[in-house]
C-alpha positions as CSV (number, residue, x, y, z in Angstrom):
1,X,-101.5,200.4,110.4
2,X,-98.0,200.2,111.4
3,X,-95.6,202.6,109.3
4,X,-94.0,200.1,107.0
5,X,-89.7,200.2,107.0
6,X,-87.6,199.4,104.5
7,X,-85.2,196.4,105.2
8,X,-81.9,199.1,104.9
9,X,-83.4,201.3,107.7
10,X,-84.5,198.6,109.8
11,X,-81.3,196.8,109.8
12,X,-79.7,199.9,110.8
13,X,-81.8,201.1,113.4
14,X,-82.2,197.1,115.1
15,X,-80.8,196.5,118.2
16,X,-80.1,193.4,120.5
17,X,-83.0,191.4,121.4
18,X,-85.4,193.2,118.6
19,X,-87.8,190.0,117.2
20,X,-88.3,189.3,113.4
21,X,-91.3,187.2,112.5
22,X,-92.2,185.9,109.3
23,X,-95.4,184.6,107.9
24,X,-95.3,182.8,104.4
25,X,-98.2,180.5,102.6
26,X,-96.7,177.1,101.9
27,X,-98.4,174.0,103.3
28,X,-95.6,173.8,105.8
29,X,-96.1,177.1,107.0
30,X,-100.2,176.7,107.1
31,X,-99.4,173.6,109.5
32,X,-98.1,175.3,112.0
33,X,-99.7,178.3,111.9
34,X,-103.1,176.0,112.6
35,X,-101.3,174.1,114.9
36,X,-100.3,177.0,117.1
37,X,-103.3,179.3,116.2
38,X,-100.5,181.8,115.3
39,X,-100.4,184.6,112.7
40,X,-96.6,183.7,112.1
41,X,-94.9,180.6,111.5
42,X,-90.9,182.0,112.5
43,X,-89.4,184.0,114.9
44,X,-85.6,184.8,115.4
45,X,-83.7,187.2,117.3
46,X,-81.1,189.6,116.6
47,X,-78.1,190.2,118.0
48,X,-76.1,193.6,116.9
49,X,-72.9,193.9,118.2
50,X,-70.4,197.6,118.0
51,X,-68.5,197.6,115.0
52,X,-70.6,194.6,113.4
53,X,-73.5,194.3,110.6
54,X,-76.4,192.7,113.0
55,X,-76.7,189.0,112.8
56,X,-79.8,187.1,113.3
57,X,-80.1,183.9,115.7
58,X,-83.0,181.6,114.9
59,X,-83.6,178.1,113.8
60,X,-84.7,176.8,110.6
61,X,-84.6,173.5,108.9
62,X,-82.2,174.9,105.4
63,X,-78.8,175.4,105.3
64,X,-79.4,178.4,102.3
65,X,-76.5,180.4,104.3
66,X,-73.2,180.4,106.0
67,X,-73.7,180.3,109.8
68,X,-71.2,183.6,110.9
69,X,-70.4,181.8,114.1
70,X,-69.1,178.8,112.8
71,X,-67.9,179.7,109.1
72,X,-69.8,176.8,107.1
73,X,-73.4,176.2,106.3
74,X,-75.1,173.8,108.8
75,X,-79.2,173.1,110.1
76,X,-80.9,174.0,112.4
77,X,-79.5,176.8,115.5
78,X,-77.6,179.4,113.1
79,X,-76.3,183.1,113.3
80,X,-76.8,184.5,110.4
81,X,-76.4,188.0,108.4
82,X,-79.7,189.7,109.5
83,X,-80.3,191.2,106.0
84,X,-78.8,188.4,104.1
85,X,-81.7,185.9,106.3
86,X,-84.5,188.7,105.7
87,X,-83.9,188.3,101.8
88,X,-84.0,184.4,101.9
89,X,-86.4,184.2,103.6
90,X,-88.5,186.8,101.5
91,X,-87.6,185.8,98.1
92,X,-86.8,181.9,98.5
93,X,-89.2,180.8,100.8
94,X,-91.7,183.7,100.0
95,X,-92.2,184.9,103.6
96,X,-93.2,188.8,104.9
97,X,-91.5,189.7,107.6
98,X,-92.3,191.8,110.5
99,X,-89.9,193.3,113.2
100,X,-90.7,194.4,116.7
101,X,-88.2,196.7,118.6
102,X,-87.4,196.2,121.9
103,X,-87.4,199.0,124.9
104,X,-84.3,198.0,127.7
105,X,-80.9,198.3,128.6
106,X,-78.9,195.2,127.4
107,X,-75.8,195.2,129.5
108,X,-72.6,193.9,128.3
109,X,-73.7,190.7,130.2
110,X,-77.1,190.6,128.7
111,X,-75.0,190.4,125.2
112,X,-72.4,187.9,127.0
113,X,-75.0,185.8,127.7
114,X,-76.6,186.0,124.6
115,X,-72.7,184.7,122.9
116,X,-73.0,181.8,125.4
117,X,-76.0,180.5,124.4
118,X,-75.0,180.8,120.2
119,X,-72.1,179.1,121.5
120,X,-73.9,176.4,123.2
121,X,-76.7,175.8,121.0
122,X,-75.4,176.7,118.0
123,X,-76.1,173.6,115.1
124,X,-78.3,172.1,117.5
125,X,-81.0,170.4,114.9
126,X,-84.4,171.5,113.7
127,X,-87.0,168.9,114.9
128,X,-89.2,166.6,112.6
129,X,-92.7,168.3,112.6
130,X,-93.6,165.4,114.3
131,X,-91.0,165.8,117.5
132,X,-91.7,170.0,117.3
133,X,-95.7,169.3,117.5
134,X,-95.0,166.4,120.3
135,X,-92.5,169.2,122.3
136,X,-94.8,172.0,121.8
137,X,-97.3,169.4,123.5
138,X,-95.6,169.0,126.6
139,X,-94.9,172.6,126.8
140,X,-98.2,173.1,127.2
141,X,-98.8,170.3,129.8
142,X,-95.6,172.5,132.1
143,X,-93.1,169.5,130.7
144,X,-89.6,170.5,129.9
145,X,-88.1,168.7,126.7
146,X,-84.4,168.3,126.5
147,X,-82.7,170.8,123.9
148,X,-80.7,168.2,121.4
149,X,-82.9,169.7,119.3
150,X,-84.3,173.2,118.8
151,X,-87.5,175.0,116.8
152,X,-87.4,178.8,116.4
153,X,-89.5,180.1,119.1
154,X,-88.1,177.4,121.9
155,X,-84.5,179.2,120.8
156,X,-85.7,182.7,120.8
157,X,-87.5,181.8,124.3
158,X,-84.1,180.1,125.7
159,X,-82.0,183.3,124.5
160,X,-84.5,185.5,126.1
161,X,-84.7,183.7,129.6
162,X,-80.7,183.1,129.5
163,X,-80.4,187.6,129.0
164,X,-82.8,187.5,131.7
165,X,-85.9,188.8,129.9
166,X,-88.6,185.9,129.8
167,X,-89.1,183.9,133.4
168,X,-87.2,180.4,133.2
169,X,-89.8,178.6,135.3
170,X,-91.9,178.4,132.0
171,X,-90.9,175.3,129.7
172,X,-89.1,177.3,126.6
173,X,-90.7,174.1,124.6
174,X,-94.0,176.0,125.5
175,X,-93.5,179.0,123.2
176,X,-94.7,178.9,119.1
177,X,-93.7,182.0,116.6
178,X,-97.3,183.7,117.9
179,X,-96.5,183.8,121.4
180,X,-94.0,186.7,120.1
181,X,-97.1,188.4,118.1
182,X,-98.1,191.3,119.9
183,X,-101.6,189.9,120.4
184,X,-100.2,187.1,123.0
185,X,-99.4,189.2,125.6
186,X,-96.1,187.9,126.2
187,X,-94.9,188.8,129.8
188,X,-91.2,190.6,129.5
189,X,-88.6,191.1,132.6
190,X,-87.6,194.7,132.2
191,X,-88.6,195.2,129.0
192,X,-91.4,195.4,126.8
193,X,-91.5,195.3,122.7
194,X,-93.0,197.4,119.8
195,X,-95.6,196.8,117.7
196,X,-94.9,194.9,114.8
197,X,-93.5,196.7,111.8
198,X,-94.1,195.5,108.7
199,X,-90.5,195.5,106.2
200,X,-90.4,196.1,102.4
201,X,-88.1,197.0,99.8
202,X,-86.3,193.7,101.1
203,X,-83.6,192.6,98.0
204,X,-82.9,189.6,96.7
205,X,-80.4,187.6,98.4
206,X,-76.6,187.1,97.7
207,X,-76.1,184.3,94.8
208,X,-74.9,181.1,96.2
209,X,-71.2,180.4,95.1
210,X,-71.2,178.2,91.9
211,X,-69.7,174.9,92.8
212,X,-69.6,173.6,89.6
213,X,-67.0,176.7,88.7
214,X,-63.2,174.9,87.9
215,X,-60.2,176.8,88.7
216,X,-58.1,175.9,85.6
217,X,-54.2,176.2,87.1
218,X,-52.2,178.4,85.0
């Protein structure tokens, strides 16, 4: 077994391009672990620059927390506080978590590359599981499907390809949460990844602002 981290030391110790995968039990999550044959059902990647608290870049279908990058919440392709996501995602959608470190240099334009593409994508929409199980389709048949909108692992594989650490000739609309489970095998330019560690001691996350709160004037 993998010696477990708690969520403090692992957000301290993550670095640019280190995965987080989650696995949780509801009947959406089920689906597309069966679908994929995949021990996870969501995958991000984090992005920790000098001087800031590391941020997480992934795609989900809520809107539970501010996006960083553009200052409001929004679906979909969103930048979030790594810790603050963990802890939504723990406690509000009832999801372990995993993290797996990765071994390489990332240059200054690995991490340029990496604002680009939050730049680019960012608030692109989640797909309908309908549209993610038809992309994930042609992915497999060597299609490419255009990126209006994005599901997790086609937006980790994109950020990957675009830092030049996963081989663009592969459709990103290919990839599912499992292909960045240690058991795929998952081919790396330059790099290669940890074993996944397992994260506990994850708190509950910040209280959403109460909208229903008045400001009398004085």
């Amino acid at each position: 077994m993998n010696t477990p981290l708690r969520l403090a030391e692992a957000a301290r110790i993550t670095a640019t391009g280190d995965l987080w995968l989650f696995r949780g039990r509801t009947v959406a999550d089920r689906a597309i672990q069966t679908l994929t044959n995949s021990p996870v059902n969501h995958v991000g990647v984090v992005l920790a620059l000098e001087g800031l608290p590391p941020l997480l870049w992934h795609s989900e279908m809520g809107s539970s927390l501010p996006d960083v990058w553009a200052g409001e919440r929004r679906r979909g392709a969103q930048l979030h506080r790594l810790e603050h996501a963990v802890s939504v995602w723990a406690h509000r959608y009832g999801q372990r978590a995993w993290v797996r470190q990765i071994e390489a240099t990332i240059t200054k334009e690995m991490e340029d590359s990496f604002l680009r593409t939050v730049n680019e994508l960012g608030g692109r929409r989640f797909p309908s599981a309908l549209k993610l199980a038809r992309r994930w389709v042609k992915g497999r048949f060597g299609r490419f499907s255009a990126m209006e909108e994005l599901f997790c692992a086609q937006l980790v594989a994109v950020t990957y390809e675009r830092m030049g650490l996963l081989d663009s000739d592969l459709p990103a609309n290919s990839y599912d949460p499992g292909r960045f489970w240690s058991g795929d095998g998952l081919q790396l330019q330059g790099a290669t990844l940890s074993p996944e560690l397992p994260v506990t001691d994850i708190p509950p996350p910040p209280p959403r602002p109460d909208r229903s709160a008045v400001t009398q004037p004085r």
